[in-house]
C-alpha positions in Angstrom: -24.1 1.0 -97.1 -23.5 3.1 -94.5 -26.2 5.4 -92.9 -27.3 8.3 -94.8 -29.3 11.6 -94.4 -33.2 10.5 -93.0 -36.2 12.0 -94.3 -35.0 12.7 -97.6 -36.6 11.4 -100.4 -35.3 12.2 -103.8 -31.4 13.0 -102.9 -28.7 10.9 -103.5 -27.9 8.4 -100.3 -24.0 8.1 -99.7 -22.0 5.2 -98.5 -20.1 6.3 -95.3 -17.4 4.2 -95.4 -16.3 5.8 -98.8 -17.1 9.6 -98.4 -14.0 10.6 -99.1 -13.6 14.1 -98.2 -15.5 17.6 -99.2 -17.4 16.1 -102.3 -20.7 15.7 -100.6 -22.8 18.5 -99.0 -25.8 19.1 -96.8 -28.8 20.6 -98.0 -28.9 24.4 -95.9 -26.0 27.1 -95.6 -26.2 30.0 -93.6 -25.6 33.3 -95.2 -24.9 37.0 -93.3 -24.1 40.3 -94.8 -22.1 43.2 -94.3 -23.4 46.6 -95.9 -23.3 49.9 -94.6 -20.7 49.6 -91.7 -22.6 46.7 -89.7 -23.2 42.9 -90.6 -26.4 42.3 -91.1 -29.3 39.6 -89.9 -28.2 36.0 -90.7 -30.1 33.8 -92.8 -30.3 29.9 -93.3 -31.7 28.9 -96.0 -31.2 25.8 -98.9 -27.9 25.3 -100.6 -27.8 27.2 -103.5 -25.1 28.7 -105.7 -23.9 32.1 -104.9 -24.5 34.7 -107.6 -21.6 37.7 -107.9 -20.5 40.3 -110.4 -17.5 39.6 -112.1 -15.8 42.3 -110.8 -16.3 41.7 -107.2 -13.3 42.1 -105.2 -12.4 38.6 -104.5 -12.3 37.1 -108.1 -9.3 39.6 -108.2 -7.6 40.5 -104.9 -8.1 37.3 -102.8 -9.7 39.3 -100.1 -11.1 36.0 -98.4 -10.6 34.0 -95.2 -12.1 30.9 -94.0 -11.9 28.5 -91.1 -12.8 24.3 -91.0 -13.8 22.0 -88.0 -15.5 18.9 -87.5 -19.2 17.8 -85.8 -19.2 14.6 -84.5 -22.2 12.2 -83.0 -21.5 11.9 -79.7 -22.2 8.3 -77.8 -25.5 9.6 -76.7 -27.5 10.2 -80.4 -29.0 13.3 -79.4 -25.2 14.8 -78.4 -23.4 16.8 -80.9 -19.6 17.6 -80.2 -17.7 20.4 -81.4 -13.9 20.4 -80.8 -12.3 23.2 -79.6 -14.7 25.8 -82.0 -13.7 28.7 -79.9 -10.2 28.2 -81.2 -11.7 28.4 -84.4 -13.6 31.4 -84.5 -11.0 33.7 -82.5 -8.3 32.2 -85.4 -11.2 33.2 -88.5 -10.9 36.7 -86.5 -7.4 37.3 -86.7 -7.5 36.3 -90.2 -10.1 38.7 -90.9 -8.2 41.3 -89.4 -5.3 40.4 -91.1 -6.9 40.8 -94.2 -8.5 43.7 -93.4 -11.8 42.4 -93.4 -14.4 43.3 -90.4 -14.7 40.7 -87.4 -17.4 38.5 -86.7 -19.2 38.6 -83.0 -17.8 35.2 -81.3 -21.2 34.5 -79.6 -23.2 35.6 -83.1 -20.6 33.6 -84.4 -21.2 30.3 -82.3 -25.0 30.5 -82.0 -25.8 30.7 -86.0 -23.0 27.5 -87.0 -24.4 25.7 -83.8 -28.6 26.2 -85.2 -27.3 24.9 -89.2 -25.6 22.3 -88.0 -28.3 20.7 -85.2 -30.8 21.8 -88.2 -28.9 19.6 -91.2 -28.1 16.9 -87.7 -29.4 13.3 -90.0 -26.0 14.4 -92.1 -23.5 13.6 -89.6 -22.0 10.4 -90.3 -21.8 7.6 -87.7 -18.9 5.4 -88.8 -15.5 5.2 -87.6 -13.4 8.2 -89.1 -16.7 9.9 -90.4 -17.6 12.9 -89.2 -19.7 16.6 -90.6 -17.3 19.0 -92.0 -17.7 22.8 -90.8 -16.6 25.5 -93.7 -17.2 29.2 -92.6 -16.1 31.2 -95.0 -16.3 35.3 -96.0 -15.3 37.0 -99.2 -15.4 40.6 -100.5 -18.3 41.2 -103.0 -18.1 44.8 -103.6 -18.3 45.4 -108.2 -14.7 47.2 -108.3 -11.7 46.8 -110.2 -9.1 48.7 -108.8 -7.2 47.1 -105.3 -8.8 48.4 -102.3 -10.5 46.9 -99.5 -13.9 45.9 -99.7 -16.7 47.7 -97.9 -19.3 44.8 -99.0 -19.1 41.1 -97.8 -20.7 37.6 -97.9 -20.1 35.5 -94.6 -21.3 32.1 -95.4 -21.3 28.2 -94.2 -21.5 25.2 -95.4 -21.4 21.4 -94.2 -20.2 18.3 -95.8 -20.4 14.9 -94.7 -16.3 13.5 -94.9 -14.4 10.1 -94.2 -10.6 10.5 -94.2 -8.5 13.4 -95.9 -5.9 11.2 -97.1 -6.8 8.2 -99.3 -4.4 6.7 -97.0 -6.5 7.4 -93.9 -4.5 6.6 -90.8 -2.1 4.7 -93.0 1.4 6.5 -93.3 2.4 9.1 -96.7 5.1 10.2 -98.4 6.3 13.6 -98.1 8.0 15.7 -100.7 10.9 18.5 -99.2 10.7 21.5 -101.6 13.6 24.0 -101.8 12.2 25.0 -104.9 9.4 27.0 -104.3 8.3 29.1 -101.0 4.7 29.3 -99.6 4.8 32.6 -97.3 8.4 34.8 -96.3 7.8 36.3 -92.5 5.5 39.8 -92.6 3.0 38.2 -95.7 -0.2 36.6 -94.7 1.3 33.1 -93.8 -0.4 33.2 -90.2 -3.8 33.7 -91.9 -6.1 31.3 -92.9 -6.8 32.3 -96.5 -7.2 30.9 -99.7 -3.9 32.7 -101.2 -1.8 30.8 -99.2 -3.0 27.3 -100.4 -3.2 28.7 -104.0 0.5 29.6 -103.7 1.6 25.9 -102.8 -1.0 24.5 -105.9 2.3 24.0 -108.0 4.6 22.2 -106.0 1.5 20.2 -104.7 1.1 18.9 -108.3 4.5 17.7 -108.7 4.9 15.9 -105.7 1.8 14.1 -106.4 3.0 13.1 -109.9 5.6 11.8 -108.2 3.7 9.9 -105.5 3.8 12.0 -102.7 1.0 13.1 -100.6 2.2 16.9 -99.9 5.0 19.1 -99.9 7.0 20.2 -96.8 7.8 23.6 -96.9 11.3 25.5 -95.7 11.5 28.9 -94.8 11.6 31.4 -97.3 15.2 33.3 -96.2 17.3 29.8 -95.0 15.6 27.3 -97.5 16.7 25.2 -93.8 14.5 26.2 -91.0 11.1 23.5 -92.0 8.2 24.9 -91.4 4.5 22.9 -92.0 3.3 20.6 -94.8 0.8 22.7 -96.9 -2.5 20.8 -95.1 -0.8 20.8 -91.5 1.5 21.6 -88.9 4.5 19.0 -88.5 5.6 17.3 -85.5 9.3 15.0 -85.4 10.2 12.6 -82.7 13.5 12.8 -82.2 14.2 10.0 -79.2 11.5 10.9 -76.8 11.8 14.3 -77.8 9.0 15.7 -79.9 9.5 19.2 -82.1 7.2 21.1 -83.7 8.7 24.5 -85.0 7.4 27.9 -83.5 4.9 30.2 -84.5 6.6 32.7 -86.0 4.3 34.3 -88.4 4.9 32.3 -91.9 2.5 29.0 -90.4 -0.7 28.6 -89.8 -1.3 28.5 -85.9 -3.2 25.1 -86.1 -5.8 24.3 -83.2 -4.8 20.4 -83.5 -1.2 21.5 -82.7 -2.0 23.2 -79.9 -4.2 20.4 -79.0 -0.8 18.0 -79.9 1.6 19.5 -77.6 -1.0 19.7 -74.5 -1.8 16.1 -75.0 1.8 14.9 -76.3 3.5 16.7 -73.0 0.9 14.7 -70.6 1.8 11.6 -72.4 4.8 11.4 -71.2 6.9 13.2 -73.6 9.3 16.3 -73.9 7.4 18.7 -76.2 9.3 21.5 -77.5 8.6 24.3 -79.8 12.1 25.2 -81.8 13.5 25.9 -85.0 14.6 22.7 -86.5 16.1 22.6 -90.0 16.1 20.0 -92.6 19.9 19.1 -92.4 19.2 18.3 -88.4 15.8 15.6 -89.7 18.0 13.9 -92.1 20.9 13.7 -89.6 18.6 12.4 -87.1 17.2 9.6 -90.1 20.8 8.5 -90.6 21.7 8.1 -87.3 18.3 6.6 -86.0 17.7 9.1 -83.9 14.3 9.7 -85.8 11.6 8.0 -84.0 9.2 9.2 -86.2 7.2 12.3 -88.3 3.5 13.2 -88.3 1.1 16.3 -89.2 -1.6 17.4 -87.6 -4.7 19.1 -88.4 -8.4 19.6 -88.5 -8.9 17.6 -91.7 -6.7 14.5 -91.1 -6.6 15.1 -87.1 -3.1 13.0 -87.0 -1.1 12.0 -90.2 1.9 9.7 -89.8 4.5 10.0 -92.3 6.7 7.2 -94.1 9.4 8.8 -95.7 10.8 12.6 -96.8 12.0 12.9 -99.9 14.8 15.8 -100.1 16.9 16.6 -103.1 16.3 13.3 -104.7 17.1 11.2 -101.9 14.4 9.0 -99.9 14.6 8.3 -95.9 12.5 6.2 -94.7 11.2 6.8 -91.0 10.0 4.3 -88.2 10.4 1.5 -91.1 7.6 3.0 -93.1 5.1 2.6 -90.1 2.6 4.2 -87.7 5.1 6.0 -84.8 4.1 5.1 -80.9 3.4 8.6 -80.3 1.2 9.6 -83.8 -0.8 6.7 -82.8 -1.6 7.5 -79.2 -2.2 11.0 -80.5 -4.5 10.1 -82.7 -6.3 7.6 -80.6 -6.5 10.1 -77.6 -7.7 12.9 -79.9 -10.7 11.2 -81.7 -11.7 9.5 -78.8 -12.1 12.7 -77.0 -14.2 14.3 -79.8 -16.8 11.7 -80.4 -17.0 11.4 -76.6 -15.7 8.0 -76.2 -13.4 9.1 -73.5 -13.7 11.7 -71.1 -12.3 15.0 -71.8 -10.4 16.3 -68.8 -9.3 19.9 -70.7 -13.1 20.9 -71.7 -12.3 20.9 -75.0 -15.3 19.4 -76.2 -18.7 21.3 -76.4 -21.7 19.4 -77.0 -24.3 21.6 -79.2 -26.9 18.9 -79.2 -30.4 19.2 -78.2 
């Protein structure tokens, strides 16, 4: 049994090393307002459901963004480490404005997250791979039915205790190439972080996990060529020494990790480069050998090596089915820098702690 919350008689206890990911959740939430023009005074308060008329805007028009990151123990037990969370809350911005929904003060922003997480602190997980998920979230709550933008919203966060985001954990997965279906088309909301993208990639999802994939990777919309991310990550290839990720160019999610990837992956040693790269070039590059390797990267599964693409019926197997060089000093680097087990040269890390 691994450790669980202190102090809290009554409520279930949890076995770190089987959390499993966004099923468990602390016991406070913070909660802010908008009304009349201006957000109001934020609250925290217990974890309770959140009560709406079913006409508010968001049951209908997915007018909704939210953001995730991680709080870790650091290796002194009073430190708690943030990675990167101004990254995070300028990202939730753009969002908002992108879907027309007003912008949250970065320091307001920052100062309430930081005072619910130190206050539900005993919920952090200790063991390897563990760590306190971070889900801001707003939604429109104005009673309308008719599209329009709201004028009424609900800001709110919640934590949850998490192991890996793959049952496979670091392990390598199988990934599904759809030419099928399209997520976002250049223009749409692609860039944003809201819950109509992820909805829109729900059905090719499913049927790459009843086939035994993990997730999808998704072309763009015009070519059905040009890749662009998996639908829980960005997507990194190895080509010789040369690693690829493709650009941001309005249709993928501008991922903090991936930023985080190339900085890292470039002072590693490697020649990082941010291209278009189409399917036809990856299997080319898996026939020929060329392929060192695959991997994703996010907040969720921080580095996620991949095994084999499946496109148009065919299977390729990549780095013989195991862990690439580079995805595993990536990964290594990465959480070792945000549970403070190695010093962080870029200041990436903010310790919230006190």
């Amino acid at each position: 049994m691994g450790r669980v919350p202190r102090n809290r008689p009554g409520l279930e206890t949890y076995d770190e090393d089987s959390l499993g990911f966004g099923r468990i959740f602390t016991e406070h939430m913070l909660t802010m307002r908008y009304r009349d023009g201006a957000w109001q005074k934020a609250e925290i308060k217990p974890l309770e459901n959140i009560v709406l008329h079913p006409a508010a805007l968001i049951f209908h028009y997915s007018q909704q963004v939210f953001e995730g990151l991680k709080a870790f123990v650091g290796q002194n037990p009073d430190d708690i480490l943030l990675f990167r969370p101004d990254k995070n809350i300028a990202r939730f911005n753009r969002s908002c404005q992108r879907m027309c929904i007003p912008t949250i003060d970065p320091e307001l922003f920052m100062e309430q997250m930081s005072a619910l997480v130190r206050l539900d602190r005993d919920w952090i997980p200790q063991s390897p791979g563990t760590s306190l998920y971070i889900r801001p979230t707003v939604i429109a709550t104005d009673p309308f039915v008719g599209v329009k933008t709201g004028s009424e919203y609900l800001f709110y966060i919640i934590l949850s205790p998490v192991g890996a985001y793959y049952p496979e954990g670091f392990a390598p997965v199988k990934i599904m190439v759809t030419d099928k279906y399209v997520r976002a088309c250049r223009g749409g909301v692609g860039e944003a972080k809201t819950g109509c993208n992820y909805a829109a990639s729900l059905l090719a999802a499913e049927e790459a996990h009843a086939e035994g994939f993990t997730q999808v990777l998704w072309l763009n919309a015009v070519d059905k060529a040009s890749i662009e991310e998996v639908g829980t990550s960005n997507i990194f290839f190895r080509i010789n020494d040369r690693i690829i990720t493709p650009p941001l160019s309005g249709t993928i999610l501008p991922g903090v990790t991936r930023e985080s990837v190339l900085q890292l992956a470039c002072d590693l040693g490697y020649e990082c480069r941010e291209e278009n790269i189409t399917i036809d070039q990856v299997i080319q590059a898996a026939q020929d050998g060329s392929l060192k390797e695959v991997f994703g990267s996010g907040t969720a599964a921080v580095i996620s090596p991949v095994s084999s693409l499946r496109y148009r019926g065919k299977d390729y197997t990549i780095a013989d089915g195991k862990t690439g060089e580079a995805a595993h000093k990536l990964f290594e680097r990465l959480t070792a820098m945000q549970t403070g087990r190695e010093p962080d040269p870029y200041g990436w890390v903010v310790n919230i702690g006190k």
